[in-house]
N, CA and C of each residue as an Amber inpcrd file, in Angstrom:
protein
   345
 -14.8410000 -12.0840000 -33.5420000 -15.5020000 -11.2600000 -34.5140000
 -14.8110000 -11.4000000 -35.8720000 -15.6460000 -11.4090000 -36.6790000
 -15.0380000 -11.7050000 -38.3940000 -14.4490000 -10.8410000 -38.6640000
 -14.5000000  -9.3940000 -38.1920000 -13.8650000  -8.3910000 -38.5420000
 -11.8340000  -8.8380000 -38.2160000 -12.1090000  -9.3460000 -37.4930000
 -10.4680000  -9.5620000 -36.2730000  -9.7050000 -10.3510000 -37.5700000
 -10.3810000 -11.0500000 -38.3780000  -9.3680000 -12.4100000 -39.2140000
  -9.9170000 -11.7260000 -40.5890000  -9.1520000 -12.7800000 -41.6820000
  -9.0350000 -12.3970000 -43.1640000  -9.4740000 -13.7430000 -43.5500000
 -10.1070000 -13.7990000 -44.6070000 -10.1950000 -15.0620000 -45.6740000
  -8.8670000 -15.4990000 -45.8900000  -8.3260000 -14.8020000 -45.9060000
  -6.8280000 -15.3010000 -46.7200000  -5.9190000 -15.9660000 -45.7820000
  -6.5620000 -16.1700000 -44.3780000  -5.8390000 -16.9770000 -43.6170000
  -5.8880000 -18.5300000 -44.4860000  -7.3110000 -18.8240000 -44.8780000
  -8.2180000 -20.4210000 -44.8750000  -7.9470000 -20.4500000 -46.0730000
  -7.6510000 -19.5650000 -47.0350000  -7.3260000 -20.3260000 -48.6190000
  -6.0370000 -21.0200000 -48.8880000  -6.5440000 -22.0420000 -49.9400000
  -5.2490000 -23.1530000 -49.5940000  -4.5290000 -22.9880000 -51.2970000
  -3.6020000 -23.1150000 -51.3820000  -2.6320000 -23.4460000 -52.4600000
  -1.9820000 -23.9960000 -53.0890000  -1.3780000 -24.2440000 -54.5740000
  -1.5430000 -25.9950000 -55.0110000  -0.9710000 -26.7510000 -53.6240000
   0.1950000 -26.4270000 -53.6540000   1.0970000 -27.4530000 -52.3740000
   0.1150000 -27.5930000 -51.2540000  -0.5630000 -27.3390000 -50.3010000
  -1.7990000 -27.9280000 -49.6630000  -2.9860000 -28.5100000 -49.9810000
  -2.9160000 -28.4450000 -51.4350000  -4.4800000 -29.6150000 -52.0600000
  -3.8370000 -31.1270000 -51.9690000  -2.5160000 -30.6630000 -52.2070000
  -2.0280000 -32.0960000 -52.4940000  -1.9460000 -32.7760000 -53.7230000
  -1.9800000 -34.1980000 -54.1380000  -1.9340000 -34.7050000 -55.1890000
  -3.3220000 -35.2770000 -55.4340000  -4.0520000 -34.5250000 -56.9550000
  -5.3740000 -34.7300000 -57.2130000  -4.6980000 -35.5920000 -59.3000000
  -4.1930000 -35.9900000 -58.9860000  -3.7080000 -36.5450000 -60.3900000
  -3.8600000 -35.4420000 -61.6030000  -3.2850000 -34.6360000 -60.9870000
  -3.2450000 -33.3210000 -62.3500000  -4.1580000 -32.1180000 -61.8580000
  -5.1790000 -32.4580000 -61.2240000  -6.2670000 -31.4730000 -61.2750000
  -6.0650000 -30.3830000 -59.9890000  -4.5430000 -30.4110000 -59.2250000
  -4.7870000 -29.7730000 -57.9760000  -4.5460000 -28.0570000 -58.4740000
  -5.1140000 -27.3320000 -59.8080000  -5.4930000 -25.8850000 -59.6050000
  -6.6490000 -26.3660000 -59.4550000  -7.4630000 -27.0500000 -60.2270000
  -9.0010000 -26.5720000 -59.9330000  -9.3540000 -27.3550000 -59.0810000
  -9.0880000 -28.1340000 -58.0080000  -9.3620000 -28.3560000 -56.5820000
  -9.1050000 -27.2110000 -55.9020000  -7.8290000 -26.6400000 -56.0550000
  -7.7420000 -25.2610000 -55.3170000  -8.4520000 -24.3400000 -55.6820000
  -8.8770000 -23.8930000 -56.8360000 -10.1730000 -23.2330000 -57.0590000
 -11.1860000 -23.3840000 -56.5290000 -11.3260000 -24.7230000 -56.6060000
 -13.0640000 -24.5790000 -56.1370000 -13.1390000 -24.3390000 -54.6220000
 -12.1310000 -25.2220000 -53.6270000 -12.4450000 -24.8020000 -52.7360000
 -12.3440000 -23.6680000 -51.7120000 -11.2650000 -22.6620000 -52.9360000
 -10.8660000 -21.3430000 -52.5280000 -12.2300000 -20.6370000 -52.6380000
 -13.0200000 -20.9830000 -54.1760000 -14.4290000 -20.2490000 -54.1720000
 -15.3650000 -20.7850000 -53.0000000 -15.3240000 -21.8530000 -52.7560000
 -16.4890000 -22.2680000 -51.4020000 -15.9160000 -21.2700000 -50.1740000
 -14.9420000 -21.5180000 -49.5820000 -14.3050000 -20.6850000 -48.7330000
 -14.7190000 -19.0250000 -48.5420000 -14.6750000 -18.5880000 -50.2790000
 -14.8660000 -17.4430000 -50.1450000 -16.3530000 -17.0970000 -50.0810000
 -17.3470000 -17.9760000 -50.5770000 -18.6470000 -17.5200000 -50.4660000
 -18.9290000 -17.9360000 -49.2660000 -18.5010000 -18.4960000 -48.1010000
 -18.9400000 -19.4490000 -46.6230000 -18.4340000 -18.0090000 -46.0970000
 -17.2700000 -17.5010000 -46.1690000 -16.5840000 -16.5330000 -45.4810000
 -17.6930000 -15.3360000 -45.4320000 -18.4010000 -14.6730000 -46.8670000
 -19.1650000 -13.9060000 -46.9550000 -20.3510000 -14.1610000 -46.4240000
 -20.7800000 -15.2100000 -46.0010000 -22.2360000 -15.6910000 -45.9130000
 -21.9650000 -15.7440000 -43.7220000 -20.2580000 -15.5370000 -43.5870000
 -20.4000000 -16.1450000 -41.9740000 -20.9610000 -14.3420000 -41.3650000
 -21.7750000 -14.8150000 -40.3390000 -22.0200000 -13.3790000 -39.1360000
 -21.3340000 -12.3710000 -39.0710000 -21.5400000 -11.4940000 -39.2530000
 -20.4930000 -10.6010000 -38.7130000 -20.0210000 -10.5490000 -37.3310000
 -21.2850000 -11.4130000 -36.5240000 -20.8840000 -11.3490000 -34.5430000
 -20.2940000 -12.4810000 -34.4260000 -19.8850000 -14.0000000 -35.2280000
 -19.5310000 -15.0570000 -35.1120000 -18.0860000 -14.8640000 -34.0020000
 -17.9920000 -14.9620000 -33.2940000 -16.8020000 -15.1300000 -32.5050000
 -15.5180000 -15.5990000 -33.3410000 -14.4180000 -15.0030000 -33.1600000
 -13.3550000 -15.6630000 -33.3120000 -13.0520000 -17.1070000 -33.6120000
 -12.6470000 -17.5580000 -32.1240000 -12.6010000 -18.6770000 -32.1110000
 -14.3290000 -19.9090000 -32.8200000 -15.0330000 -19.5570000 -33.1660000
 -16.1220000 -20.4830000 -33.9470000 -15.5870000 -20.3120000 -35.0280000
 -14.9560000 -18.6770000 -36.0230000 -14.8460000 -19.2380000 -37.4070000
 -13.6300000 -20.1540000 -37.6510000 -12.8860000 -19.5460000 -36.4040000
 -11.0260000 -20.5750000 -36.5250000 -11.1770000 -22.1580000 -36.8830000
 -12.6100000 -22.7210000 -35.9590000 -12.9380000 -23.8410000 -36.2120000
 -13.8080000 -24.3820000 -37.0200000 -14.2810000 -23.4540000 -37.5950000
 -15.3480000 -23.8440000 -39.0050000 -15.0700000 -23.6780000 -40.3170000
 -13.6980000 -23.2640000 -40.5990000 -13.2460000 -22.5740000 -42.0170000
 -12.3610000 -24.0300000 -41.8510000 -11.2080000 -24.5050000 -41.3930000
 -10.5130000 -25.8820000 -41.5510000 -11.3070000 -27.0520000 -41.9990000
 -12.5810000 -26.4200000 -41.3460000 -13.4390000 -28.0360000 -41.3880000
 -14.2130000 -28.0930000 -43.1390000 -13.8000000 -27.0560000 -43.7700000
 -14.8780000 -27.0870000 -45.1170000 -13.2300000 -27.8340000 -45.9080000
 -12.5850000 -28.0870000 -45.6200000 -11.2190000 -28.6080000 -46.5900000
 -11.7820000 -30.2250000 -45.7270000 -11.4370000 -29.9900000 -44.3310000
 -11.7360000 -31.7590000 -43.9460000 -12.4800000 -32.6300000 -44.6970000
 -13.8530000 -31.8610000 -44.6490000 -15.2920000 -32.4550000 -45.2940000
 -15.1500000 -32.5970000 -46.5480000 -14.2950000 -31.9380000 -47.2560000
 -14.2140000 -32.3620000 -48.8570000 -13.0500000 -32.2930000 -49.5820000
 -12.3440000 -32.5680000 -48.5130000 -10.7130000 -32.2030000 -49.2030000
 -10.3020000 -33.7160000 -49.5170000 -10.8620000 -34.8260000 -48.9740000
 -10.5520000 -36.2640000 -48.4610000 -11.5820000 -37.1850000 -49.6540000
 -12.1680000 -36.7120000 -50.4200000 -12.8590000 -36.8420000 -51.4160000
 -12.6110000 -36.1180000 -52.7740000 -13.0200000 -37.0360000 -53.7570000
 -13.3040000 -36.6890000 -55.7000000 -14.7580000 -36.0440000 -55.7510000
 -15.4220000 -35.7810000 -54.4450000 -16.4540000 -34.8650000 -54.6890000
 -16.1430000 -33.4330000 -55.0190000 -14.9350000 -33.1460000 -55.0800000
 -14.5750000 -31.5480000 -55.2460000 -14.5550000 -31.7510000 -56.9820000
 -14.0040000 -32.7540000 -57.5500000 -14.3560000 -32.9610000 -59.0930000
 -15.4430000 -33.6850000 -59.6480000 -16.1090000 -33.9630000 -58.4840000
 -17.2390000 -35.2290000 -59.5460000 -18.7780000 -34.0890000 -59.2190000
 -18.7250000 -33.0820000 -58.3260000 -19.7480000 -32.4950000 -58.1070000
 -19.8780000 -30.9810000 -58.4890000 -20.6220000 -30.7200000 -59.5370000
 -21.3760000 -29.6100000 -59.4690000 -20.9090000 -28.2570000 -58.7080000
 -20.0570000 -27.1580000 -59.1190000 -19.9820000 -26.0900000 -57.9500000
 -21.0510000 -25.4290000 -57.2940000 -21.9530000 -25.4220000 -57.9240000
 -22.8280000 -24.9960000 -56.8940000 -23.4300000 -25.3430000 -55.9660000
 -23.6230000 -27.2980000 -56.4060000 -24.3150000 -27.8520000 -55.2290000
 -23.4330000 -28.0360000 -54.0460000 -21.2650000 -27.6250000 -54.6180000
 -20.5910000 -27.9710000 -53.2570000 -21.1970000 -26.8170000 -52.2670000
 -21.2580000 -25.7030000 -53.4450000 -21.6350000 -24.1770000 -52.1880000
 -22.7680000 -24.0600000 -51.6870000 -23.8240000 -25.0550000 -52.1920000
 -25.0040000 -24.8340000 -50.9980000 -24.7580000 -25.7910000 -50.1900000
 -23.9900000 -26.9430000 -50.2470000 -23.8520000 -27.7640000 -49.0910000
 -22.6230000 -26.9810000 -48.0920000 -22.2290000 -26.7030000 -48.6440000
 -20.8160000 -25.8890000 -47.7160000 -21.6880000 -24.6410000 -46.8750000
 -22.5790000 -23.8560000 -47.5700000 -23.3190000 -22.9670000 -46.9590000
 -23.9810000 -23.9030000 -45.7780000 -24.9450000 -24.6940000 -45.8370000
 -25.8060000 -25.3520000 -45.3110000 -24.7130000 -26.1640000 -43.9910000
 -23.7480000 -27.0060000 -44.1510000 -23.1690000 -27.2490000 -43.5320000
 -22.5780000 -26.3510000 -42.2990000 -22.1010000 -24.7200000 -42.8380000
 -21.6740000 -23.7840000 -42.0890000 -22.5690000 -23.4370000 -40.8800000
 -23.8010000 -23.6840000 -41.3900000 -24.6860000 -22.6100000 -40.3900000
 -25.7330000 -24.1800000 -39.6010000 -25.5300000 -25.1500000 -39.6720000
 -25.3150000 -26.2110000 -39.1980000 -24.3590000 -26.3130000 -38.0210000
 -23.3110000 -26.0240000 -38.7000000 -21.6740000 -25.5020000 -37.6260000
 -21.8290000 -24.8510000 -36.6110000 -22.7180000 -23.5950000 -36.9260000
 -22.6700000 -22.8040000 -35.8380000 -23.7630000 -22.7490000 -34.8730000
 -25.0900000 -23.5010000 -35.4390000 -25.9160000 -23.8350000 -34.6000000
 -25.6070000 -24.4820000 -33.3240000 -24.7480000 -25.7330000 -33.9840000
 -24.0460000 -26.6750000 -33.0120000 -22.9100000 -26.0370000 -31.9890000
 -22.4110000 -25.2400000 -32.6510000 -21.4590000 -24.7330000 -32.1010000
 -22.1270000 -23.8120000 -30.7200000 -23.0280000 -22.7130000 -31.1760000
 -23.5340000 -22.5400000 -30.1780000 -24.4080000 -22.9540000 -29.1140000
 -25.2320000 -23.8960000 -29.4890000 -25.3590000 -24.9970000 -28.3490000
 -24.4450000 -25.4310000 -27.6640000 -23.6110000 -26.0810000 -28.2850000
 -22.1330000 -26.7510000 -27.0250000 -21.6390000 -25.8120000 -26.3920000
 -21.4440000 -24.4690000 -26.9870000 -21.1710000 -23.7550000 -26.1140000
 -22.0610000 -23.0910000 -24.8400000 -23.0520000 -23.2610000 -25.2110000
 -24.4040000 -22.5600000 -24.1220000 -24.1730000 -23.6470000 -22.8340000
 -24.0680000 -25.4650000 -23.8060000 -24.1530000 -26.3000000 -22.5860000
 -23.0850000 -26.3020000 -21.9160000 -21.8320000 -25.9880000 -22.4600000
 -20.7180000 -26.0970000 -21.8090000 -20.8350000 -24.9550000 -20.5900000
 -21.1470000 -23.6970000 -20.6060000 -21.2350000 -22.7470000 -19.9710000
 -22.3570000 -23.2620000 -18.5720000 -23.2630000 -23.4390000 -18.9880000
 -24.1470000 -24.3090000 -17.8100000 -23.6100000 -25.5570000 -16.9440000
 -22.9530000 -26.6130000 -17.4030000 -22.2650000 -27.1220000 -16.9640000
 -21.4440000 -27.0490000 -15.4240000 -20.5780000 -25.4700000 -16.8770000
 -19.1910000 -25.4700000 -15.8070000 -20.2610000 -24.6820000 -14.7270000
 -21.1840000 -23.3800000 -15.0010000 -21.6880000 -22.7120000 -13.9800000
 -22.2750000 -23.7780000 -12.9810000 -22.6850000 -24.3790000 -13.3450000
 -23.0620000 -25.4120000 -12.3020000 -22.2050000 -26.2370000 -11.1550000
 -21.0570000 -26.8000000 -11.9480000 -19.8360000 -27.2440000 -11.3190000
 -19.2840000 -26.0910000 -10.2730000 -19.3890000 -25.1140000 -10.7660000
 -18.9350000 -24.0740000  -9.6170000 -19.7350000 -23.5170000  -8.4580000
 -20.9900000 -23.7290000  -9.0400000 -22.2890000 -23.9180000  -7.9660000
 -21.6690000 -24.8290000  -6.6540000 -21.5670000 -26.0300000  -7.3690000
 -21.1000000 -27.3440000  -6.4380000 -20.0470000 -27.2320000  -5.5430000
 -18.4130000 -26.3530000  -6.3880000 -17.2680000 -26.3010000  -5.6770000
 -17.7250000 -25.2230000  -4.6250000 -18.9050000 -24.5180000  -4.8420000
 -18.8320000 -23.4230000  -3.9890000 -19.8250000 -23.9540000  -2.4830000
 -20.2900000 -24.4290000  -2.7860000 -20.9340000 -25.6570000  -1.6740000
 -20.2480000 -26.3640000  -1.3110000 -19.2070000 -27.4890000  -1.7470000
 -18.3770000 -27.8030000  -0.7880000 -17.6120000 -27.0600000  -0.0530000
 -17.3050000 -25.6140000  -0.6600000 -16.5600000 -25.2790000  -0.0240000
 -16.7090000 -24.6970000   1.3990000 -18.0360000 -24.3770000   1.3990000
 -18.8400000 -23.3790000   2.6210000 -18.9580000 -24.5990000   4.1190000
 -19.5990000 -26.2280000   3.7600000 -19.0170000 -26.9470000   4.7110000
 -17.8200000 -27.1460000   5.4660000
């Protein structure tokens, strides 16, 4: 639950942008502002563990790129939005299939086991 964690876990600071040839405040800006509007925009029922793994991944996706300076802030925050809830679509699918899966697998162990 979003309530359980803080934004202020996922915001990053110059020394974690790294070296942007001068520009690492406003790399850390911007992607402190994406962060913070993804954070406001996530579920309030999102599980724990889904945002633990969806807030790291908005630095992956654009931390490794000059798209944090060559693009537009707003178009990073509708792709960062759009991307998020992308995230969790997926996320909850894998998790639905994973759950079927294993229920199934235990279907099976429970049949061998009765022979």
């Amino acid at each position: 639950m979003k309530d359980q964690l803080t934004v202020q876990d996922y915001l990053l600071n110059l020394s974690e942008v790294g070296d942007w040839d001068g520009e690492e405040e406003l790399v850390a800006d911007r992607i402190n502002t994406i962060i913070h509007v993804v954070w406001d925009a996530l579920p309030d029922e999102l599980a724990t563990a889904q945002i633990e793994q969806l807030m790291p991944q908005l630095w992956q996706q654009l931390g490794a790129d000059t798209v944090l300076l060559d693009v537009d802030e707003d178009e990073l925050i509708g792709w960062a939005l759009t991307f998020m809830r992308q995230q969790i679509e997926l996320g909850i699918d894998d998790a639905e299939q994973a759950a079927a899966a294993e229920s199934e697998s235990a279907d099976i162990d429970v049949d061998d086991e009765e022979e």
